[in-house]
matplotlib code that plots the C-alpha trace (Angstrom):
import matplotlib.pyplot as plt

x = [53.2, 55.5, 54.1, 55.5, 55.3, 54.3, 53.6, 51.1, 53.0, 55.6, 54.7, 55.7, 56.0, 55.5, 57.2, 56.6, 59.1, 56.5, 54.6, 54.5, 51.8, 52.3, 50.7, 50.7, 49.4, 46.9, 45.4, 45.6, 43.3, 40.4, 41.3, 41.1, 43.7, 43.5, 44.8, 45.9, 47.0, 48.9, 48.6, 48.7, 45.3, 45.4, 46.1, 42.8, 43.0, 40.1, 38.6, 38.6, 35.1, 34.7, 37.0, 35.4, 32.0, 34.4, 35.4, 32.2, 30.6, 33.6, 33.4, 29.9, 29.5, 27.2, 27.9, 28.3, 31.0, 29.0, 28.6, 25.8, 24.3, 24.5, 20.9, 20.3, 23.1, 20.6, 23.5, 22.8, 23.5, 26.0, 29.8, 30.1, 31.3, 31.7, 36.0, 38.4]
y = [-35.8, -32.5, -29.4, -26.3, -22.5, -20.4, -16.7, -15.3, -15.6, -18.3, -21.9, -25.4, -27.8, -31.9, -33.5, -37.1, -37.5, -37.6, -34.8, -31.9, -30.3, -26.6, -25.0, -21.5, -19.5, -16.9, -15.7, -16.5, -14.8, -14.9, -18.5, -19.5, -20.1, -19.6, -22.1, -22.3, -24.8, -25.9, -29.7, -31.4, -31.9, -35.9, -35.1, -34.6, -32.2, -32.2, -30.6, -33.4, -34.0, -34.2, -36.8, -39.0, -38.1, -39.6, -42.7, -43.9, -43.5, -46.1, -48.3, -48.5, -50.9, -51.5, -51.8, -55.4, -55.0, -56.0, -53.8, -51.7, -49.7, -46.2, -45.5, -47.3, -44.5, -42.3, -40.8, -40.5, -42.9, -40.4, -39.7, -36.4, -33.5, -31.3, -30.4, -28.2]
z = [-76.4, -77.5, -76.6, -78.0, -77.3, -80.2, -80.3, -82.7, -86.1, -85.0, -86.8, -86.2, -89.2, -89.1, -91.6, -92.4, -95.3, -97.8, -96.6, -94.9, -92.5, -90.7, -88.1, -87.7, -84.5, -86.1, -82.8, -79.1, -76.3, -74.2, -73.7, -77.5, -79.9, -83.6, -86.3, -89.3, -91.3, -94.6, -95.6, -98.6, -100.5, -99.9, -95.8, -94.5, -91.3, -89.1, -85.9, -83.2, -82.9, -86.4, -87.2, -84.4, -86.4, -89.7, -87.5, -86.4, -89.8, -91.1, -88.4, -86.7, -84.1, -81.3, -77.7, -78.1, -80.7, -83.5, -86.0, -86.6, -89.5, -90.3, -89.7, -86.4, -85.2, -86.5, -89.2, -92.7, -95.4, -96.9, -95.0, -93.6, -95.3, -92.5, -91.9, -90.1]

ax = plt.figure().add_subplot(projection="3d")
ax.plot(x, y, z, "-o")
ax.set_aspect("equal")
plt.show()
């Protein structure tokens, strides 16, 4: 993992060649820190918990490793809309 010091204002930018995503440092205090970012439209950009939400909705599967359907994990039949 990288981890990098960024004031309020300062930015860091990932670029995978075909794409670039940046992360600027809108806020920081009281033990929060807020983000924005700039990605391109076909880079989705997520809140952690929400893309785990995406995951299991793509790939349900059961304990047992079989795979289980959308409504016996009590989710809709519809993938979430629900980002950053």
């Amino acid at each position: 993992m990288l981890v990098l010091s960024r004031r309020e204002g300062e930015r860091i930018v990932v670029d995978a060649g075909t794409w670039q995503v940046e992360v600027q440092v809108l806020r920081a205090g009281n033990g929060r820190v807020r983000l924005g970012v700039v990605a391109p439209r076909n880079v989705a950009v997520h809140r952690e918990e929400v893309w785990e939400r995406i995951q299991q909705w793509r790939e349900p599967t059961r304990e047992d490793g079989s795979r289980a359907s959308r409504q016996t994990l009590g989710g809709e039949a519809e993938q979430p809309t629900e980002s950053a």
